[in-house]
C-alpha positions in Angstrom: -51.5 -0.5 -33.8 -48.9 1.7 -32.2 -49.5 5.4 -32.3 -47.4 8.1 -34.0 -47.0 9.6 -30.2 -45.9 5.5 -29.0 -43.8 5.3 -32.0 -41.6 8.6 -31.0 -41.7 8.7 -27.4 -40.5 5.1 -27.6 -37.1 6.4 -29.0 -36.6 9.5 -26.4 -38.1 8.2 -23.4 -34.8 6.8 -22.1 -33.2 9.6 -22.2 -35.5 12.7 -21.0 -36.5 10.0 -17.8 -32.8 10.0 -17.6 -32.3 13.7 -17.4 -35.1 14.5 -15.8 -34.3 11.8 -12.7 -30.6 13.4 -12.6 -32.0 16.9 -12.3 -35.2 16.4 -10.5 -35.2 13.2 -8.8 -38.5 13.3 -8.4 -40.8 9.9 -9.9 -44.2 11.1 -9.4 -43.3 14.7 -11.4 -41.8 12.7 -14.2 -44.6 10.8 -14.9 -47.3 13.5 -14.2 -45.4 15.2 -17.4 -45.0 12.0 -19.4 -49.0 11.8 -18.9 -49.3 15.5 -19.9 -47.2 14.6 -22.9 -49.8 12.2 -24.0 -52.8 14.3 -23.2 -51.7 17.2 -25.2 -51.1 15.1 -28.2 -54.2 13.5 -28.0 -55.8 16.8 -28.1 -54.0 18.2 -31.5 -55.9 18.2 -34.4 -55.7 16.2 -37.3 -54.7 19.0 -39.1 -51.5 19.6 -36.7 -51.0 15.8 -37.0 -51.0 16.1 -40.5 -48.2 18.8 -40.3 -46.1 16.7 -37.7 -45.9 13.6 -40.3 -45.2 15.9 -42.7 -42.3 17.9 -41.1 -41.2 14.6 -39.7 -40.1 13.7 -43.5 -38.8 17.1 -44.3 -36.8 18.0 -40.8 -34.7 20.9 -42.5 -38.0 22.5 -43.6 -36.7 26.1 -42.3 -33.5 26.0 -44.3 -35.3 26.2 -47.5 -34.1 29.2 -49.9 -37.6 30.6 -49.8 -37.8 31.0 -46.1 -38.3 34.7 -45.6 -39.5 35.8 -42.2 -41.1 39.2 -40.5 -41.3 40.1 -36.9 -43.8 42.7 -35.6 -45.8 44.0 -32.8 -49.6 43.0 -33.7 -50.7 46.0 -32.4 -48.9 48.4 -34.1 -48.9 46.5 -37.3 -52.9 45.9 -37.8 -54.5 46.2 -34.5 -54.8 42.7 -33.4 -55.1 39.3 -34.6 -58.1 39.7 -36.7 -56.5 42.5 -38.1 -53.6 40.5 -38.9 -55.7 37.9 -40.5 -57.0 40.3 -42.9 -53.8 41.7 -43.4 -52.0 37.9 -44.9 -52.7 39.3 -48.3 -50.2 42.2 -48.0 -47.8 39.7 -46.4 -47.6 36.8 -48.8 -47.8 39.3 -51.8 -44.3 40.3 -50.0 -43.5 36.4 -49.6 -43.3 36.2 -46.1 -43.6 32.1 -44.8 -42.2 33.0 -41.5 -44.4 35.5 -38.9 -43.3 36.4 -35.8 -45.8 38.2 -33.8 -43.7 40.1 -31.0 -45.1 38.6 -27.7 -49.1 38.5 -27.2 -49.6 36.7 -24.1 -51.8 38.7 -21.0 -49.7 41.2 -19.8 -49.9 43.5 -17.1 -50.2 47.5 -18.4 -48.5 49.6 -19.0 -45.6 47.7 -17.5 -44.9 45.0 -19.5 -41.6 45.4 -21.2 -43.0 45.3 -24.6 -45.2 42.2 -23.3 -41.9 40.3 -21.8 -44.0 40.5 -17.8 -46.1 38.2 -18.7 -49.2 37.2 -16.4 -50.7 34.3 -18.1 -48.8 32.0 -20.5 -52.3 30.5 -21.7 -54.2 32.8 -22.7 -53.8 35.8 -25.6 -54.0 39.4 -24.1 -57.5 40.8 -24.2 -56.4 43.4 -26.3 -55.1 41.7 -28.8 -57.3 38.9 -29.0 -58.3 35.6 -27.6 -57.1 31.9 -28.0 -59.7 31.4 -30.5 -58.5 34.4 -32.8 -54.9 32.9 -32.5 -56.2 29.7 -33.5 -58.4 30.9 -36.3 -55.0 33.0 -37.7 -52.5 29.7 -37.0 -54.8 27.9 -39.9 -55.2 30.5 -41.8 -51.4 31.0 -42.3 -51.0 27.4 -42.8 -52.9 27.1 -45.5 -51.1 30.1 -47.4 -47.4 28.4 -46.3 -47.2 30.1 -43.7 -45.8 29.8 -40.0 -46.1 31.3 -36.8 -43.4 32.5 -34.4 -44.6 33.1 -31.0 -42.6 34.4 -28.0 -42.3 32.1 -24.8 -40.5 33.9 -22.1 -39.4 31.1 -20.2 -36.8 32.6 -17.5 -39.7 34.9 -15.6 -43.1 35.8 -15.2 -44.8 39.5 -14.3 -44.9 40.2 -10.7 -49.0 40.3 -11.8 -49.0 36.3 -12.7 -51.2 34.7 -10.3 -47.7 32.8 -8.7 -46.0 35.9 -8.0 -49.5 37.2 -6.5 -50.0 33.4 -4.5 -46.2 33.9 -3.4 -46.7 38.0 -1.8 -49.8 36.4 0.2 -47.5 33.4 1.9 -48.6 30.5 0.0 -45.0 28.4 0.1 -46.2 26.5 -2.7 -46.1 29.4 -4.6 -43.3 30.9 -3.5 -41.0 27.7 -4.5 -41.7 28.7 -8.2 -39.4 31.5 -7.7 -35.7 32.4 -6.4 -36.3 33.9 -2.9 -34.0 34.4 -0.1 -34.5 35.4 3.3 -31.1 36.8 3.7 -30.2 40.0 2.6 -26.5 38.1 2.1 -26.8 35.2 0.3 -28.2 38.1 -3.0 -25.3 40.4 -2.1 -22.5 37.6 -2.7 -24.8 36.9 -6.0 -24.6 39.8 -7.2 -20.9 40.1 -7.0 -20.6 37.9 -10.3 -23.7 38.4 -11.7 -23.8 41.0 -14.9 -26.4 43.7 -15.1 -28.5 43.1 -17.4 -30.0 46.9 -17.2 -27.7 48.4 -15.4 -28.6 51.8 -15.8 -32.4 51.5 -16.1 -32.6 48.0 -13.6 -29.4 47.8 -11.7 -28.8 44.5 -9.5 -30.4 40.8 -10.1 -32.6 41.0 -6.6 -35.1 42.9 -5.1 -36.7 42.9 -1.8 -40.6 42.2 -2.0 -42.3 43.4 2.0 -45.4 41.6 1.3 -43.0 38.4 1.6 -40.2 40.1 3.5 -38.0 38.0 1.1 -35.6 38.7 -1.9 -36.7 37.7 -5.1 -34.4 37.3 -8.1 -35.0 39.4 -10.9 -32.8 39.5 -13.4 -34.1 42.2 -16.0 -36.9 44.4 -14.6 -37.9 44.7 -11.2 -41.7 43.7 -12.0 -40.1 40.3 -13.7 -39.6 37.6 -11.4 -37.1 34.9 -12.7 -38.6 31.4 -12.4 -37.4 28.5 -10.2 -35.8 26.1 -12.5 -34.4 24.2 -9.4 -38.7 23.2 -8.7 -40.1 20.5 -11.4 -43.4 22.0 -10.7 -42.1 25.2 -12.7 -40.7 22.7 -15.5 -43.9 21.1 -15.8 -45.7 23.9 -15.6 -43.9 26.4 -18.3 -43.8 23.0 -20.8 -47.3 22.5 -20.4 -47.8 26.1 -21.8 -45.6 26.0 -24.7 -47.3 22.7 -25.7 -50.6 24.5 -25.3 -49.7 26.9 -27.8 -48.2 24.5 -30.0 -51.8 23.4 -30.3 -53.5 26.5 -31.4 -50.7 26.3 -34.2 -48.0 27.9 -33.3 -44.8 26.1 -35.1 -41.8 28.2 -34.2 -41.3 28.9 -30.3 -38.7 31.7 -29.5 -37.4 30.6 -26.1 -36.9 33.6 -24.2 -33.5 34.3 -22.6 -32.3 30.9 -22.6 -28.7 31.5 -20.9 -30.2 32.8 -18.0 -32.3 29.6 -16.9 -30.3 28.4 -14.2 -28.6 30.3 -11.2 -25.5 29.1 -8.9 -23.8 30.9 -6.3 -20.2 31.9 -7.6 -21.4 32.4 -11.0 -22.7 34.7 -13.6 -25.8 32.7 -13.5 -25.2 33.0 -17.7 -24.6 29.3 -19.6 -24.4 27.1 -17.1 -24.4 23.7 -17.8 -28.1 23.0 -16.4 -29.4 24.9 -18.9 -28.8 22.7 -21.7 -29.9 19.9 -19.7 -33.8 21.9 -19.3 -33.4 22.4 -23.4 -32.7 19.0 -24.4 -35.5 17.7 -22.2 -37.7 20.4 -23.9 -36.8 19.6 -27.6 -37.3 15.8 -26.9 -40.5 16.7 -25.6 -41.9 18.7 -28.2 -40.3 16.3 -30.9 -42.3 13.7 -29.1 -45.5 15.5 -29.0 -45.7 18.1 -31.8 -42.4 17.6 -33.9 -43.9 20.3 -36.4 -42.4 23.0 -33.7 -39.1 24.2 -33.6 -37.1 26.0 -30.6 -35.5 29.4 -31.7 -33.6 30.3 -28.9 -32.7 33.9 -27.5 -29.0 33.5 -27.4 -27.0 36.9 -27.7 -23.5 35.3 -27.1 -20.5 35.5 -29.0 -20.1 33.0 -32.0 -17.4 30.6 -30.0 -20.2 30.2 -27.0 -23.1 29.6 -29.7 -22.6 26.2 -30.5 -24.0 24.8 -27.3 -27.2 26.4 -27.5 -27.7 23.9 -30.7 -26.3 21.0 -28.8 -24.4 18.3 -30.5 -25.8 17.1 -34.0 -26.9 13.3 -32.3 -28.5 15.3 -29.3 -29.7 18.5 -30.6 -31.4 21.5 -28.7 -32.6 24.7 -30.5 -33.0 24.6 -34.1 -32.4 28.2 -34.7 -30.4 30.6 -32.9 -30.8 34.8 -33.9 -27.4 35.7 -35.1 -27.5 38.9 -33.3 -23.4 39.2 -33.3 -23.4 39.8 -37.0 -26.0 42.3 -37.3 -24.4 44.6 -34.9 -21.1 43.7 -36.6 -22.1 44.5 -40.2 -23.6 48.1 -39.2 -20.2 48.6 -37.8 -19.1 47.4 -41.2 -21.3 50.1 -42.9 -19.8 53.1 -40.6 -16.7 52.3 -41.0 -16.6 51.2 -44.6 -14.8 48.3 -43.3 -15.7 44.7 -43.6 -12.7 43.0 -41.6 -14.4 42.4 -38.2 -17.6 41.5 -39.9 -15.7 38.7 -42.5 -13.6 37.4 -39.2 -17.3 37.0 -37.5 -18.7 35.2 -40.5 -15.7 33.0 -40.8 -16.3 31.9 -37.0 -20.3 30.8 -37.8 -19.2 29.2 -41.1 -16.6 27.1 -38.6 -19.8 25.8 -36.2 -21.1 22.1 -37.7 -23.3 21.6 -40.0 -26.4 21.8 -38.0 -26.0 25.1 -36.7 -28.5 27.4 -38.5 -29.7 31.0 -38.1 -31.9 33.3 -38.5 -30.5 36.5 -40.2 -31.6 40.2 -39.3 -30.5 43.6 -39.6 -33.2 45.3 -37.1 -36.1 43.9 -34.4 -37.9 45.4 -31.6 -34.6 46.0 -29.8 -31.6 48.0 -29.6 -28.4 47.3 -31.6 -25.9 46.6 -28.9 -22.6 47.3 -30.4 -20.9 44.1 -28.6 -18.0 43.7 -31.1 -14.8 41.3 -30.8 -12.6 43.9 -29.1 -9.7 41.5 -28.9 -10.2 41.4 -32.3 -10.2 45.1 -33.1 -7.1 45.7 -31.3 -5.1 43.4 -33.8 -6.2 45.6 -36.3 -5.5 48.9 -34.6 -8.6 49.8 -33.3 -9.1 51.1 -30.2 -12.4 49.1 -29.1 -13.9 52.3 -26.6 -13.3 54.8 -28.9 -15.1 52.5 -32.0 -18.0 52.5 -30.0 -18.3 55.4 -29.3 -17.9 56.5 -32.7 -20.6 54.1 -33.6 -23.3 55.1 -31.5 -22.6 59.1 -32.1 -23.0 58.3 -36.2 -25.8 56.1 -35.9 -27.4 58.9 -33.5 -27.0 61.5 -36.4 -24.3 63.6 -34.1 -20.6 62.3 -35.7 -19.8 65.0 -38.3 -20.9 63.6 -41.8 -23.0 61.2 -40.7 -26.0 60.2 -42.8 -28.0 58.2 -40.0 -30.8 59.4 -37.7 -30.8 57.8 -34.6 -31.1 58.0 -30.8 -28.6 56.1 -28.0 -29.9 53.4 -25.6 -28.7 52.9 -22.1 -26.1 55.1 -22.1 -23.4 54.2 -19.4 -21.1 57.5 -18.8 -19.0 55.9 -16.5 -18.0 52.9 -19.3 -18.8 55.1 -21.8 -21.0 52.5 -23.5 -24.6 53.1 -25.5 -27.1 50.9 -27.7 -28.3 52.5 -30.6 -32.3 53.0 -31.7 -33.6 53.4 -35.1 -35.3 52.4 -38.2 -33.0 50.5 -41.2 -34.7 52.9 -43.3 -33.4 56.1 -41.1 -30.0 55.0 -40.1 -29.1 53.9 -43.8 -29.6 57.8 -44.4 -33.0 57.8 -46.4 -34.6 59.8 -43.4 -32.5 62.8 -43.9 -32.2 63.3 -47.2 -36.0 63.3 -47.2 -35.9 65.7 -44.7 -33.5 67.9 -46.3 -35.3 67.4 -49.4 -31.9 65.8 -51.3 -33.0 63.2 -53.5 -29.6 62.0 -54.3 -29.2 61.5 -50.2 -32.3 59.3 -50.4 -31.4 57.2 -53.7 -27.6 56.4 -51.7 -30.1 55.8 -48.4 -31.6 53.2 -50.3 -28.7 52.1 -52.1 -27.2 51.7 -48.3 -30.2 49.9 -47.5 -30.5 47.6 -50.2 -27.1 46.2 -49.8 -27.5 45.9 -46.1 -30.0 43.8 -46.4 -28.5 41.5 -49.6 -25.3 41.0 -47.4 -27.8 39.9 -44.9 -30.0 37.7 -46.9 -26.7 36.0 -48.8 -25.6 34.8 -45.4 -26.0 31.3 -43.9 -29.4 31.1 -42.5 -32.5 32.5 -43.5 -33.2 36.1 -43.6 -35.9 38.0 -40.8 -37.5 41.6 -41.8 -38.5 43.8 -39.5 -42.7 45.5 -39.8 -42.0 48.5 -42.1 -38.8 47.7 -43.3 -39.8 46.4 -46.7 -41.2 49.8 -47.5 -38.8 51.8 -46.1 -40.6 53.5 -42.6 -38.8 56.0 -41.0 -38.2 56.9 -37.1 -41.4 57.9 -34.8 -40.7 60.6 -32.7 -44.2 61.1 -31.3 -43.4 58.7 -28.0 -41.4 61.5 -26.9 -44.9 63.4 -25.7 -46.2 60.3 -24.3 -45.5 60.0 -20.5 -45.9 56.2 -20.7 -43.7 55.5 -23.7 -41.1 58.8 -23.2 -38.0 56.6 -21.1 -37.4 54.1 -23.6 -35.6 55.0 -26.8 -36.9 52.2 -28.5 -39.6 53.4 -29.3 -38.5 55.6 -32.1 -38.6 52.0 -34.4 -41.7 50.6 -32.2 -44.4 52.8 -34.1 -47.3 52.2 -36.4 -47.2 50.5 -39.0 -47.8 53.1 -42.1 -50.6 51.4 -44.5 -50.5 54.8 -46.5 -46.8 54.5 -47.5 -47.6 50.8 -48.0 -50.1 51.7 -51.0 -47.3 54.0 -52.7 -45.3 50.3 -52.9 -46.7 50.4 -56.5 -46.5 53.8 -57.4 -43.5 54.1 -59.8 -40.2 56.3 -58.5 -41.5 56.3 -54.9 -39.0 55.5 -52.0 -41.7 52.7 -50.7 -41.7 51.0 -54.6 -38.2 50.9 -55.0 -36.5 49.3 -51.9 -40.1 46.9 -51.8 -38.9 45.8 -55.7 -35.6 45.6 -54.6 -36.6 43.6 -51.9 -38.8 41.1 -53.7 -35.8 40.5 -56.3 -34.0 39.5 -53.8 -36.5 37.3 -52.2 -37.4 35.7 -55.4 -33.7 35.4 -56.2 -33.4 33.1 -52.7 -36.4 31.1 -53.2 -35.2 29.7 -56.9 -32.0 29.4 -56.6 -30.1 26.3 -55.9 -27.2 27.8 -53.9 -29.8 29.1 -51.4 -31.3 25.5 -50.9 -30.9 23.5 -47.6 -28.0 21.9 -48.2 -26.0 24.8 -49.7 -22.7 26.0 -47.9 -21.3 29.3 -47.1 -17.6 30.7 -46.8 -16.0 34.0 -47.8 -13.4 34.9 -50.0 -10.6 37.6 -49.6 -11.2 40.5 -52.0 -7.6 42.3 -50.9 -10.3 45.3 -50.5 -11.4 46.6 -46.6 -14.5 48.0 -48.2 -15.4 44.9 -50.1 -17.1 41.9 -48.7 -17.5 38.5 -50.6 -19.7 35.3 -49.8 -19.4 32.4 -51.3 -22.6 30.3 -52.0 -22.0 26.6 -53.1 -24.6 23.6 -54.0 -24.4 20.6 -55.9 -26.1 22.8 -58.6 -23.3 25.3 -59.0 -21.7 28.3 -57.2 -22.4 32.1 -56.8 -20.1 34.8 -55.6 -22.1 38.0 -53.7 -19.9 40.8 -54.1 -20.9 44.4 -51.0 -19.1 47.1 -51.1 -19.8 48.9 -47.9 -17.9 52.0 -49.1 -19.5 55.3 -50.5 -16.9 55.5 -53.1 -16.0 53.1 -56.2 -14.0 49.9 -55.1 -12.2 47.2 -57.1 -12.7 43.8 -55.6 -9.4 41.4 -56.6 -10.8 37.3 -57.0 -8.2 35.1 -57.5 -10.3 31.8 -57.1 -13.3 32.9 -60.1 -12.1 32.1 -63.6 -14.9 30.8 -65.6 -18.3 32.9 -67.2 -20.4 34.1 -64.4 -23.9 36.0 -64.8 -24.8 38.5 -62.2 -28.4 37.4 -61.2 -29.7 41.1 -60.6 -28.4 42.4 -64.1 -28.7 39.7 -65.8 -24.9 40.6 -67.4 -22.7 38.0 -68.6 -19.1 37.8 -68.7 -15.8 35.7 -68.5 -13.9 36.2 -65.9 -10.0 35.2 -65.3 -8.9 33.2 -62.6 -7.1 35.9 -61.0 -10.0 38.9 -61.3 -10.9 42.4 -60.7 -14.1 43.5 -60.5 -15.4 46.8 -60.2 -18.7 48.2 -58.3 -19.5 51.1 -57.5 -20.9 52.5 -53.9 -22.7 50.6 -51.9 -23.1 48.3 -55.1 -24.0 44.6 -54.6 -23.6 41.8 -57.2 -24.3 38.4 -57.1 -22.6 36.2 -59.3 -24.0 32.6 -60.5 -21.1 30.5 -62.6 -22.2 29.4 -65.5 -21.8 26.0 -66.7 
């Protein structure tokens, strides 16, 4: 009887042999993979099998309107993955089905880039854990509906790994698995077209290593050395990796800085074509081998350059992309009390096909880089330099009448450019009015909060927390005394998680109870109803109001019309598509509504509005 494994490698065999003989030419690599293909399926459990039949049946699994994800550092959150294990509890009271556990792989320390050097991509960091642990949580989760979200940083290792070691003692083998030059020239005309990624904190893509007496390409931080994608030992290698954690149960994969896979003289080494090739060949070979896992890929890009990171319906590559455009975009909105750059944005993702899906988020481990459509701004009037700078001066705290608390990123003097740092909780304003004691500045902070994150969670795609979030933490300036932690700015929102403000989630008036019930209505709203399903479709609506955003959810079921006004003063939002008796799902109000309407709300109100009948 042919096998599950037979039965799908039979209908993508063709073409991975095909694109793997046209990158690699190389016959004896190909089918030293295919073989590795084949053992690691034999090696997942029934259980995992069991999943992979299942998600077989149900591809679109993800796009379900109860889909609500977290991200956190393990660490910081409960410890490590036993702690995180007895923390599921807390999490699925919350109604998470979607954990991402910020990477966990062996790292080298201190320098690790937030665990982005990594040193061994099979095996879970000492300090965190082991492979068992990871394995022990993976089931655990499943059987509460839960899935995992692992890092895999694909485009480098740490200069630790036992590659980069193998390479500084001479081994050419070794050396091969990364991008080295001999001459000092060939990385100066590189570097001519490449962008810095760091260029502040990590100027220039190369470095010169004496133990080799070579230059070695490395793209973000000196002691990351970008991989070889050129060598189908490194392809083989880094697959074999992400299939071994896709059998200790990991189901989602968050492919590292994806654009950056492939590098060509003369170009920006960004989105080459290459890159899609070594995608495709990686979601045919999960799909053969463990088609419970999806790709989520690292793409910060503008919307027009996304689509390709999905490939084309018939010969898809990531499943999910993080639609880090629009969150940067839509705290713009909030500064400015103006949603016209952040409709124009969601008009571009609702113009992608079908297939194109997201995952939604307001804040992460990272900075908010304030990378807005500056062609776009000018037609409006806005001067795009200035708007940044604005931006990162209110979200800092410094801009007179700002409500935020923040601190700037990577500040470039000479371009004038910053990222910005910071809680949801603290740059939606609920930080200083606790601080100053106002309890009217702390119930608009949570106003401003709450709506940010019902625009977010009303948008195509499915919506991603971030640890602390749903309880309303606050900045952490302690890393400012700690020599090891004191450079980066991000860590004023990389801080512990706070299980005593979690407990006061129940406790009646409190700041954590009232944006975690605000939350969970929200949540619950998603999961039950039918314009948040799979097959629902999103579009906006012109509200002839700046301040006033609308989204437009349709299903077979029905329709519902989510109403932000990202203004701190009343706004009247003008309809002229509604006409018919719409309830708002969060009051529970009823009323008829003309076809030509004007409906009121008041600041930072949000309203979502299900047609009746």
């Amino acid at each position: 009887m042919i096998t599950s494994f037979e039965r799908r490698f039979a209908a993508r065999r063709a073409e991975l042999e095909w694109l793997y003989m046209e990158l690699y030419g190389d016959r004896a690599r190909l089918q030293e993979l295919e073989g590795r293909m084949l053992a690691f399926w034999r090696a997942r459990s029934d259980a995992l099998r069991r999943l992979d039949t299942r998600r077989e049946k149900q591809p679109d699994w993800y796009c379900s309107g109860s889909m609500l994800g977290m991200t956190m550092y393990t660490h910081l959150f409960a410890g490590d993955l036993c702690g995180v294990w007895e923390k599921l509890d807390y999490l699925q009271e919350q109604g998470v089905t979607y954990l991402h556990l910020m990477p966990l792989l062996k790292m080298p320390h201190p320098d690790n880039d937030g665990g982005y050097a990594v040193e061994d991509f099979n095996q879970v960091d000492p300090a965190l854990g082991s492979n068992e642990d990871l394995g022990r949580l993976t089931a655990a989760m499943r059987r509460r509906g839960m899935s995992l979200c692992l890092d895999f940083v694909i485009n480098h290792t740490a200069d630790t790994h036992e590659w980069a070691v193998r390479a500084k003692a001479g081994e050419q083998e070794y050396i091969d698995r990364y991008i080295c030059f001999d001459d000092p020239a060939i990385p100066a005309e590189m570097e001519k077209t490449i962008p810095d990624v760091f260029p502040e904190t990590a100027p220039g893509s190369f470095l010169y290593v004496p133990q080799m007496g070579k230059y070695v390409c490395s793209s973000f931080h000196p002691y990351q050395w970008d991989l070889n994608y050129k060598n189908p030992v490194v392809f083989n290698e880094m697959t074999a990796s992400m299939l071994r954690l896709a059998n200790l149960g990991v189901e989602v994969l968050r492919i590292d800085a994806v654009p950056y896979l492939w590098k060509e003289m003369g170009t920006t080494c960004r989105n080459l074509p290459k890159v899609h090739t070594i995608m495709r060949m990686i979601r045919l070979i999960t799909e053969t081998v463990c088609p419970a896992v999806i790709l989520k890929g690292e793409v910060v890009m503008a919307p027009q350059e996304l689509a390709a990171y999905f490939g084309p319906a018939e010969k898809p590559e990531c499943h999910l992309l993080y639609n880090a455009s629009t969150m940067a975009i839509q705290w713009s909105a909030l500064a400015s009390a103006d949603v016209r750059c952040l409709k124009r944005q969601l008009d571009e993702l609702h113009s992608l096909p079908a297939h194109c899906r997201f995952v939604n988020y307001l804040r992460c481990h990272d900075d908010i880089g304030w990378g807005l459509n500056e062609e776009y701004e000018k037609t409006l009037g806005i001067d795009p330099v200035r708007h940044k700078r604005y931006l990162y001066e209110f979200y800092e705290g410094s801009f007179p009448g700002s409500f935020a608390r923040g601190e700037r990123y990577n500040y470039n003097p000479a371009t004038q450019d910053a990222r910005t740092c910071g809680t949801t909780a603290s740059l939606c304003g609920i930080e200083k009015g606790g601080f100053e004691g106002d309890e009217a500045q702390v119930s608009l902070g949570i106003q401003r909060d709450l709506l940010m994150h019902a625009a977010m969670m009303c948008m195509a795609g499915f919506p991603m927390l971030s640890s602390g979030d749903e309880i309303g933490q606050v900045n952490g300036y302690e890393y400012h005394s700690d020599p090891a932690l004191a450079h980066d700015s991000r860590n004023l929102h990389r801080t512990p998680f706070n299980w005593a403000n979690a407990a006061r989630r129940t406790q009646l008036g409190t700041v954590q109870q009232r944006i975690w019930d605000g939350l969970r209505r929200l949540e619950t709203l998603r999961a039950k109803e039918p314009c948040f399903g799979a097959g629902s479709t999103v579009s906006t609506w012109d509200t002839h109001n700046n301040a006033v955003l609308s989204l437009v959810r349709r299903a077979a079921e029905g329709q519902m019309v989510c109403l932000f006004n990202f203004s701190g003063q009343p706004q009247t939002a003008r309809l002229e598509q509604l006409g018919g008796r719409y309830q708002d799902k969060l009051t529970g109000q009823s009323a008829d509504l003309p076809g030509c309407a004007e409906y009121p709300l008041a600041p930072y109100q949000y309203a979502l509005l299900a047609r009746l009948g």
